[in-house]
C-alpha positions as CSV (number, residue, x, y, z in Angstrom):
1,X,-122.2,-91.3,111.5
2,X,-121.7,-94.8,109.6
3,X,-122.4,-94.9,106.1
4,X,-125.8,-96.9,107.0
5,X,-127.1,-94.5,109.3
6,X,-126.2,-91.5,106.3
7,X,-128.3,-94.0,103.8
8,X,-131.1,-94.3,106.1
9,X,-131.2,-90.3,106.2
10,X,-131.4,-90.0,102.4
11,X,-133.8,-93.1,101.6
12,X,-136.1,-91.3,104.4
13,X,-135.5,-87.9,103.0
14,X,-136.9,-89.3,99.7
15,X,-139.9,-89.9,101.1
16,X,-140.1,-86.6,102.2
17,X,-138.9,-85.1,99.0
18,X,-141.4,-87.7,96.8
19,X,-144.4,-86.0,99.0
20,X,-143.3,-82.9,98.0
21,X,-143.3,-84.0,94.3
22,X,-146.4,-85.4,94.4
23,X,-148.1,-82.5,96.2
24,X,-146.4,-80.0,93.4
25,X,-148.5,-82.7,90.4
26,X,-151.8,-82.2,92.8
27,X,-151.1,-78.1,92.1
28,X,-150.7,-78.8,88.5
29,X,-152.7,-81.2,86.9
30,X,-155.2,-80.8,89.3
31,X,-158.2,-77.6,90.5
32,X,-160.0,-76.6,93.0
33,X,-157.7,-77.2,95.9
34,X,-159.7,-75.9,98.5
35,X,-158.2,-76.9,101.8
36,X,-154.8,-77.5,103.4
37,X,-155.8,-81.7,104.2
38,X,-155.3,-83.0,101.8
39,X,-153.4,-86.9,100.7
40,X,-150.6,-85.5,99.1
41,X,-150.0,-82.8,102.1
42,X,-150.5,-85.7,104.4
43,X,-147.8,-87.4,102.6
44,X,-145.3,-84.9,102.3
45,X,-145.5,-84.4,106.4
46,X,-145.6,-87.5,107.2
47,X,-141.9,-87.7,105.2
48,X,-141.2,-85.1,107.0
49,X,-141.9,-86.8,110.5
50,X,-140.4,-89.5,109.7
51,X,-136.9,-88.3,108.9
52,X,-137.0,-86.1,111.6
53,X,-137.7,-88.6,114.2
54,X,-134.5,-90.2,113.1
55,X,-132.0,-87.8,113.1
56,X,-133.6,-86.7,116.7
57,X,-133.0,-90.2,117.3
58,X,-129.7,-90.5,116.6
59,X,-129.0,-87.3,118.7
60,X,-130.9,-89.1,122.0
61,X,-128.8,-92.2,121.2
62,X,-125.9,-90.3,121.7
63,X,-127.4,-88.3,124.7
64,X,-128.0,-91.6,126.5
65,X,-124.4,-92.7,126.1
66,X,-123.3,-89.8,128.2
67,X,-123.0,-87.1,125.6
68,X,-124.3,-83.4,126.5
69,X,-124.9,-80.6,124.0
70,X,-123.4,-80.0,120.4
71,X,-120.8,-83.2,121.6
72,X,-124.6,-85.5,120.8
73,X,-125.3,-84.3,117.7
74,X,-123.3,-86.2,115.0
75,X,-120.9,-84.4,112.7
76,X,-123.3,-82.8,110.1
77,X,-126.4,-83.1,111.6
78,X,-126.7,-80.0,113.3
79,X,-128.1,-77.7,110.9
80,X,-131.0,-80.4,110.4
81,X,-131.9,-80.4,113.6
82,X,-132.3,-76.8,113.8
83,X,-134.2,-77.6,110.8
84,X,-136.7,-79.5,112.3
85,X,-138.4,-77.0,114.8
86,X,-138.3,-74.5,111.9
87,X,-140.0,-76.4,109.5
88,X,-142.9,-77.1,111.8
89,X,-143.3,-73.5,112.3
90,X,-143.6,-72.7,108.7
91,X,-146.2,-75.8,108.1
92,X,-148.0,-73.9,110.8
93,X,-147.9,-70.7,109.5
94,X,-148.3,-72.1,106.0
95,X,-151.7,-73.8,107.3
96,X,-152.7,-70.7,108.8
97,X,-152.0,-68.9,105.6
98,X,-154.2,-70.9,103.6
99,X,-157.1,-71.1,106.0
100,X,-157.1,-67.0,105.6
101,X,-156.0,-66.1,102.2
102,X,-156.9,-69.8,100.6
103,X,-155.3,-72.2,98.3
104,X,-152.5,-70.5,95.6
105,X,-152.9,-71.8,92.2
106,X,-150.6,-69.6,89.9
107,X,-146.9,-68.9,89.9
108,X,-147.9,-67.3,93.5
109,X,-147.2,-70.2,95.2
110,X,-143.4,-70.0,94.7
111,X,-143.4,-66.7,96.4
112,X,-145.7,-67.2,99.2
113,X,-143.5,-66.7,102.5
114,X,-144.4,-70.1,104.1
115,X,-144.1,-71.7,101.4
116,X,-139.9,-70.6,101.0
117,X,-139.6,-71.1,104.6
118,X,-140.6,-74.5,104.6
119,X,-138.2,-75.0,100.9
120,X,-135.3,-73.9,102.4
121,X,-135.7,-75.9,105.9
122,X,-136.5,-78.8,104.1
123,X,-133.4,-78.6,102.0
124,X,-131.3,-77.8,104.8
125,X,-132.8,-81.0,106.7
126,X,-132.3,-83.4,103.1
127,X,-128.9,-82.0,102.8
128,X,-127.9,-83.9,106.0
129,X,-125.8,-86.7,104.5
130,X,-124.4,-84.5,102.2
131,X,-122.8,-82.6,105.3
132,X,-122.0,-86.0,107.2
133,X,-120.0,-87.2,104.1
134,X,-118.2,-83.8,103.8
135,X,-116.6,-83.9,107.2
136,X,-116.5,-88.1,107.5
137,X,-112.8,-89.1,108.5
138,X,-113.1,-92.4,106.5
139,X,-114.4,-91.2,103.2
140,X,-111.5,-90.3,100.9
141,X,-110.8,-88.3,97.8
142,X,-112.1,-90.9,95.5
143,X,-115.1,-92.5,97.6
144,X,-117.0,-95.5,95.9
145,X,-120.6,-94.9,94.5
146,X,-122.1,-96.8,97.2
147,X,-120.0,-94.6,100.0
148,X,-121.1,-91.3,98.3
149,X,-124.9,-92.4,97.9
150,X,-126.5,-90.8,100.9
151,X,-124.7,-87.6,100.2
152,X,-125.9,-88.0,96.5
153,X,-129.6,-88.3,97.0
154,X,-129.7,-85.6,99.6
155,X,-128.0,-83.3,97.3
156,X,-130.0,-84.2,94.2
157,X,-133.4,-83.4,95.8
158,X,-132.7,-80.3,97.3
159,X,-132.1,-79.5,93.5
160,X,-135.1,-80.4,93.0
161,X,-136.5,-77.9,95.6
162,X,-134.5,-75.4,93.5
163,X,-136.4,-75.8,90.6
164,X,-139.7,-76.6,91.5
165,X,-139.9,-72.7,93.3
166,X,-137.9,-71.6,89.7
167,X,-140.1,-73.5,87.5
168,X,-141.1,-70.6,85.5
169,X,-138.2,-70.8,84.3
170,X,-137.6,-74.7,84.1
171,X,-137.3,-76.0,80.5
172,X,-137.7,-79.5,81.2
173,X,-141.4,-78.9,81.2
174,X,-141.2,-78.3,77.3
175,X,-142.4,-80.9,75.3
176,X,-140.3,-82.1,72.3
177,X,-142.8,-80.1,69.6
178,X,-143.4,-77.0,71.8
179,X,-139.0,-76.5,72.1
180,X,-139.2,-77.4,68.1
181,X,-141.4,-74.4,67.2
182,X,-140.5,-71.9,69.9
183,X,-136.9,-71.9,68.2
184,X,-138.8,-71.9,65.0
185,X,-139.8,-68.4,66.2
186,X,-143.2,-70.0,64.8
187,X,-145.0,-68.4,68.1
188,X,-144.6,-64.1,68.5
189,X,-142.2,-63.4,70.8
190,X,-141.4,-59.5,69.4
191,X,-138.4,-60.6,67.9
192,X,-139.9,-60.9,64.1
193,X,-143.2,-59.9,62.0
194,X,-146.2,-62.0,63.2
195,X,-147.2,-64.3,61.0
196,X,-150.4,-64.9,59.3
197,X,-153.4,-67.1,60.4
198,X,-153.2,-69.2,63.6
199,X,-150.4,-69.2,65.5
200,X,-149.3,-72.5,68.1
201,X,-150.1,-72.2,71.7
202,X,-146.4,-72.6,73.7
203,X,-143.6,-70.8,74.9
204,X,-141.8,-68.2,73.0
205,X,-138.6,-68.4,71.8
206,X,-137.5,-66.3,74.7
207,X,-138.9,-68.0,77.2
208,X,-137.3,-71.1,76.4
209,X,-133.8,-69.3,76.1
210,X,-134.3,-68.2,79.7
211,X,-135.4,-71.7,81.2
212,X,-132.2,-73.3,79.7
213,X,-129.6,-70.7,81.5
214,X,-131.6,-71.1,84.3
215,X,-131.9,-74.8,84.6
216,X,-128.3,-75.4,83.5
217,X,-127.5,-73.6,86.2
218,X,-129.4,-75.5,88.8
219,X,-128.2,-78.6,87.5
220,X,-124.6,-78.1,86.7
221,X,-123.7,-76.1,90.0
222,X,-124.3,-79.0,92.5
223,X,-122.3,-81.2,90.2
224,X,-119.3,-78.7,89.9
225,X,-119.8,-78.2,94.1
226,X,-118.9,-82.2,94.5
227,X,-116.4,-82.5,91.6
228,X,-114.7,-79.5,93.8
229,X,-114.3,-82.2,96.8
230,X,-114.2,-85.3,95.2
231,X,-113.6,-87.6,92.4
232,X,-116.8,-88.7,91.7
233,X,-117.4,-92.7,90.9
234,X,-119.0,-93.2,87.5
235,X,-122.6,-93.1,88.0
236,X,-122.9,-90.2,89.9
237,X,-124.5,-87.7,88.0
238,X,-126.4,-90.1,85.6
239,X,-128.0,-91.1,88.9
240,X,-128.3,-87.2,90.5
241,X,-129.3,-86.3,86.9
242,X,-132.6,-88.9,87.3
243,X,-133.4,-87.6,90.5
244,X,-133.4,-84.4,89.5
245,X,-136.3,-84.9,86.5
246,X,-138.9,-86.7,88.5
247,X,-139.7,-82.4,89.8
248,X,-140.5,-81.4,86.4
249,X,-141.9,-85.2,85.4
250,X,-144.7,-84.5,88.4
251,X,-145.4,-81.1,87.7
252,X,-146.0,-82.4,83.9
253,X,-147.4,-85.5,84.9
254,X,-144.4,-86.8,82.7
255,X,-145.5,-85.9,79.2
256,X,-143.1,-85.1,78.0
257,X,-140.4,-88.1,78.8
258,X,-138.4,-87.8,75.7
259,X,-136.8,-84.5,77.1
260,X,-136.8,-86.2,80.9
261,X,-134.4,-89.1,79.3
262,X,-132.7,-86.6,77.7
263,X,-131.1,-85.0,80.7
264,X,-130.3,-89.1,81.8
265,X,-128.2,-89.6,79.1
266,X,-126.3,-86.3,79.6
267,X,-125.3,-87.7,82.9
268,X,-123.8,-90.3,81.7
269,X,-122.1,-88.4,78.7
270,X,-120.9,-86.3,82.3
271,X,-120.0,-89.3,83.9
272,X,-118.0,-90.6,81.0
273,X,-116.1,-86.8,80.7
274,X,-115.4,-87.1,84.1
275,X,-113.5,-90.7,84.1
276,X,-111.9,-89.3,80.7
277,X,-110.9,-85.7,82.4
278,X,-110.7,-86.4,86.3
279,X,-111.5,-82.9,87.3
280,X,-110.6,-81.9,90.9
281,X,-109.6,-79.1,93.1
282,X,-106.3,-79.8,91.5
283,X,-106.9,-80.0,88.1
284,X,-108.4,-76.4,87.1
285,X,-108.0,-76.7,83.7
286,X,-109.5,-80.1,83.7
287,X,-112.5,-79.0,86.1
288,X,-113.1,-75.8,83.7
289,X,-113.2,-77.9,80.5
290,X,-115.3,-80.4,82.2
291,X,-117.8,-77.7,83.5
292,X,-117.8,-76.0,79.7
293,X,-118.3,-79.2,78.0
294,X,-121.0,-80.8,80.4
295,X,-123.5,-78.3,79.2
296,X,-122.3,-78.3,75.8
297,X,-123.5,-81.5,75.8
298,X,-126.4,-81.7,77.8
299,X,-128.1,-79.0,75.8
300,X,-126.9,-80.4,72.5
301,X,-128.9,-83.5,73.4
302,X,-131.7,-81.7,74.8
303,X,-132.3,-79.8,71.2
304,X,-131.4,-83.3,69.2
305,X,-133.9,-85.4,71.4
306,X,-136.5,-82.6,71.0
307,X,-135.9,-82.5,67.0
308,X,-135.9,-85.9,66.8
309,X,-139.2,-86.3,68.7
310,X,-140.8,-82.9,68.0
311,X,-141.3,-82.7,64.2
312,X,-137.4,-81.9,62.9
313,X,-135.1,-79.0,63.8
314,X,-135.9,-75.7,64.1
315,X,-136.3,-73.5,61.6
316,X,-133.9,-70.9,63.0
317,X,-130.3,-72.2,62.8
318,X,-128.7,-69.6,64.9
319,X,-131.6,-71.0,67.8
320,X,-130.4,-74.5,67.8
321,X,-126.5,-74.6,67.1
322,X,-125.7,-71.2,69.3
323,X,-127.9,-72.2,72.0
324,X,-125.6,-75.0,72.9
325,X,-122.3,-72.8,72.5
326,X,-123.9,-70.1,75.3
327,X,-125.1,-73.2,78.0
328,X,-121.3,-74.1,77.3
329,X,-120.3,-70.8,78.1
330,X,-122.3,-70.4,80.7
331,X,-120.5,-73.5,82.5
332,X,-117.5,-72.5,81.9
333,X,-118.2,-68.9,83.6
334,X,-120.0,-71.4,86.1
335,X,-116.5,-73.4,86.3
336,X,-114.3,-70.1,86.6
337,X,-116.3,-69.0,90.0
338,X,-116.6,-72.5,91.6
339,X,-112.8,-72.7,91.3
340,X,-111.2,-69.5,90.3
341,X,-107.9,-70.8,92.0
342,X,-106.6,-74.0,92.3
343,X,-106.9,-75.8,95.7
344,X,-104.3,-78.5,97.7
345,X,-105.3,-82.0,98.3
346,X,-105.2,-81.5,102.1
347,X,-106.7,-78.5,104.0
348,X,-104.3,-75.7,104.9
349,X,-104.4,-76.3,109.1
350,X,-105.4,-73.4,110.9
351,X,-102.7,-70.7,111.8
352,X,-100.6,-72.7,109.3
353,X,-100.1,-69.0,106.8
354,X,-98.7,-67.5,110.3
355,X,-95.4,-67.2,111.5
356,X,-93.3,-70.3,112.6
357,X,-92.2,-70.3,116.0
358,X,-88.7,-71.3,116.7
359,X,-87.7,-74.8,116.8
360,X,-90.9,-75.9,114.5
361,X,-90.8,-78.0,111.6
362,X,-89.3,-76.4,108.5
363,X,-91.9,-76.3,105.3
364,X,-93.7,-78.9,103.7
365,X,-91.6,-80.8,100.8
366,X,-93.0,-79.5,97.3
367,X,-95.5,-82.3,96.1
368,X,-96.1,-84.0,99.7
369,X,-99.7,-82.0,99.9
370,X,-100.6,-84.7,96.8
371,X,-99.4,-87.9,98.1
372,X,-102.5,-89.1,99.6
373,X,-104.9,-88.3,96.9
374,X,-101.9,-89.6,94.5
């Protein structure tokens, strides 16, 4: 497909992926959600109708120029075209579900069946420029920001999906002075002697421990995924980084902003390792360092921006200078698994680690699988 026809996926899969945001702040700020019809449900389908009208569109184009079968569907757009017929299923079965067993309001809703069926159809069919990118002929190892939009946006939201169903364990939803005194330990948590009188209503110390591994990994691995395939243009993850905190932002009704911006700038402190380190398949030591020092930083501002806006730092130093270290740690480990091995600038053809037949071509010149990307 042409770059247009890839944007026009994304910009409509954000309308689909915005519904869905604004249907998961109607199930947090708001009660008594009593029936399936609702505006922010008819929102959220109506995304979803809309984006998959076009890619069936661009499949019929192609049928009507004398294409049959898989040789209509452009490259990459097959899995969200199986997408589409499965998504409607779930929304009926989701429907269905509600009608019977009514509306969920706790942290059952990110385990209702429907309700992951539809999630992961959704972020296979948002995920379709991401896959028309991967496999596009005219792309390159070091595409512009404007080429590698589309494949940007799609993969940024179906973040998003990711950690709206694992917000329990999200800690963008903290607000600066709750992060401040769970890392005071000023709340019980069974890690010290309870204190006396009153004590704050927020997370524990734990809890917030656990929502920063998990939501440095859900924001870190689909950053180390492209890095593994391209060199991304400066921007990128400032802008994937933004995309990823209007989820959270919705479900909080953005309250608490100062820790929203604070995952912003960490993009750009990403974006700015990135143009200093240029990781890449290649590179492994320069991929691993970026990976370890990504979250290093992006969790160093998160605890500055909270102590700065919360009420000072935390009264626990080992909370607030080791918790840093271990989100570093953990993207290096992160870094280590994406790319445990180096990788060539050009793919290996297939049947190229067999045996030569006689009369073939003798090996490859050390240092020619780099010229292009050089």
């Amino acid at each position: 497909m042409s770059p247009g026809t890839d944007l026009v996926t994304a910009l409509l899969g954000i309308w689909f992926g915005v519904g869905l945001m604004i249907d998961a702040w109607a199930h947090s700020n708001l009660t008594e959600l009593e029936t399936f019809f609702t505006p922010w449900h008819a929102v959220f389908y109506s995304g979803f109708t809309v984006v998959s009208g076009w890619i069936i569109w661009q499949v019929w184009r192609n049928v009507r120029a004398g294409r049959q079968g898989p040789a209509a569907v452009p490259t990459g757009y097959l899995a969200g075209l199986v997408a589409i017929p499965a998504f409607a299923a779930f929304g009926l079965a989701d429907m269905v579900w509600h009608t019977v067993l009514g509306i969920e309001t706790t942290i059952d809703i990110f385990f209702s069946p429907s309700h992951l069926g539809l999630v992961v159809a959704m972020l296979v069919i948002i995920t379709t420029p991401l896959r028309s990118a991967w496999n596009a002929p005219d792309i390159g190892a070091r595409p512009s920001l404007g080429r590698l939009l589309p494949a940007l946006l799609g993969l940024a939201f179906a973040a998003t999906l990711v950690s709206l169903f694992l917000s329990y364990g999200d800690a963008m939803q903290y607000r600066p002075e709750r992060i401040v005194q769970a890392l005071s330990m000023l709340q019980d948590s069974g890690a010290g002697p309870r204190p006396v009188g009153p004590r704050p209503v927020g997370p524990s110390a734990e809890r917030v421990a656990v929502g920063m591994v998990v939501t440095n990994v859900i924001m870190l691995s689909p950053v180390l995924f492209l890095v593994r395939r391209w060199l991304l243009p400066f921007g990128s993850v400032t802008l994937m980084y933004t995309v990823m905190v209007l989820m959270p932002g919705a479900q909080t009704a953005f309250r608490n902003v100062p820790i929203l911006l604070s995952f912003v700038a960490a993009g750009l402190v990403s974006d700015l390792l990135i143009r200093r380190l240029r990781p890449s398949g290649e590179r492994r030591a320069a991929y691993w360092a970026f990976a370890g020092l990504s979250a290093f930083a992006t969790w160093s501002l998160y605890i500055g921006v909270a102590s700065a806006t919360g009420g000072g730092l935390p009264a626990v130093p080992e909370l607030w200078t080791g918790a840093p270290a271990v989100a570093g740690l953990i993207g290096l480990a992160l870094g280590a698994l994406f790319l445990p091995d180096a990788v060539t600038a050009e793919p290996v053809p297939p049947g190229a680690a067999g045996p030569v037949p006689p009369g073939a071509a003798g090996p490859v010149p050390p240092g020619a699988a780099g010229a292009e990307r050089a």
